[in-house]
C-alpha positions in Angstrom: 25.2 -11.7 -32.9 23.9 -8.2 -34.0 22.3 -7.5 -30.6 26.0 -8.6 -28.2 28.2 -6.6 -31.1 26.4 -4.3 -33.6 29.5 -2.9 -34.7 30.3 -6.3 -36.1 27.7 -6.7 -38.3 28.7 -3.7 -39.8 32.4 -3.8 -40.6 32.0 -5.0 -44.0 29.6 -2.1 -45.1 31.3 1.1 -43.1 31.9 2.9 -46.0 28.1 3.1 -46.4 28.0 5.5 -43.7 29.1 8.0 -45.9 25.6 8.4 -47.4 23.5 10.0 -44.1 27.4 12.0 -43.6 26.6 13.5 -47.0 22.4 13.8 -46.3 23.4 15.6 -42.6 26.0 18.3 -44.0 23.8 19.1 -47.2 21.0 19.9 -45.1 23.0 22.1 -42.6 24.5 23.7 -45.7 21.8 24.3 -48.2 19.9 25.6 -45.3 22.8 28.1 -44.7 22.9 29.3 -48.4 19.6 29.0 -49.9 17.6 32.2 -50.4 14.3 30.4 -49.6 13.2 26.8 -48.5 11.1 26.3 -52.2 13.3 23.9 -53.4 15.4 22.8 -50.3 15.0 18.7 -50.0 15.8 18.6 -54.3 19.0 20.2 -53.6 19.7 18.7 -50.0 19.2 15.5 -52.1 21.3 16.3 -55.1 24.3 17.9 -53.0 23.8 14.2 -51.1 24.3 12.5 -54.8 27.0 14.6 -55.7 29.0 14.7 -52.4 28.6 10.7 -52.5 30.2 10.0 -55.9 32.8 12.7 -55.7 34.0 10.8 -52.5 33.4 7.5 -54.1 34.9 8.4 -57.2 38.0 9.7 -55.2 38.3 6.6 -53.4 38.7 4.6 -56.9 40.8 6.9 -58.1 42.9 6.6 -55.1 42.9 3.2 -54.9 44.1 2.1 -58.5 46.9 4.8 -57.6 48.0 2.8 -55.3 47.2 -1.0 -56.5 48.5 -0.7 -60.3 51.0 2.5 -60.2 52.8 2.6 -57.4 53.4 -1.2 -57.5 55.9 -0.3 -60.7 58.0 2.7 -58.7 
């Protein structure tokens, strides 16, 4: 029942919501650093990419930290 709870529908994909996160502070930031707007959505979209996988990768990271070492303290 999307329309009575839409937060609902969404609990098993909330850490997609990183993505637009990442999208919304790369354009407030490239458009704080860059000189000149020539080549401003290529890097709002690769500080999007990069910002994504860092936090993703982090996340793994962190996660098999605590799943396979910390079990064996």
């Amino acid at each position: 029942m999307p329309f009575i709870d839409p937060w609902h529908a969404l609990q098993e994909i909330w850490w997609l919501t990183i993505i637009p996160f990442s999208f919304g502070v790369g354009m407030v930031y490239k458009a704080w650093r860059l000189p000149d707007f020539k080549r401003y959505w290529p890097e709002v979209g690769l500080f999007t990419v990069q910002v994504t996988v860092g936090i993703a990768g982090l996340g793994l990271a962190l996660g098999l930290i605590v799943d396979l070492i910390l079990p064996r303290a």
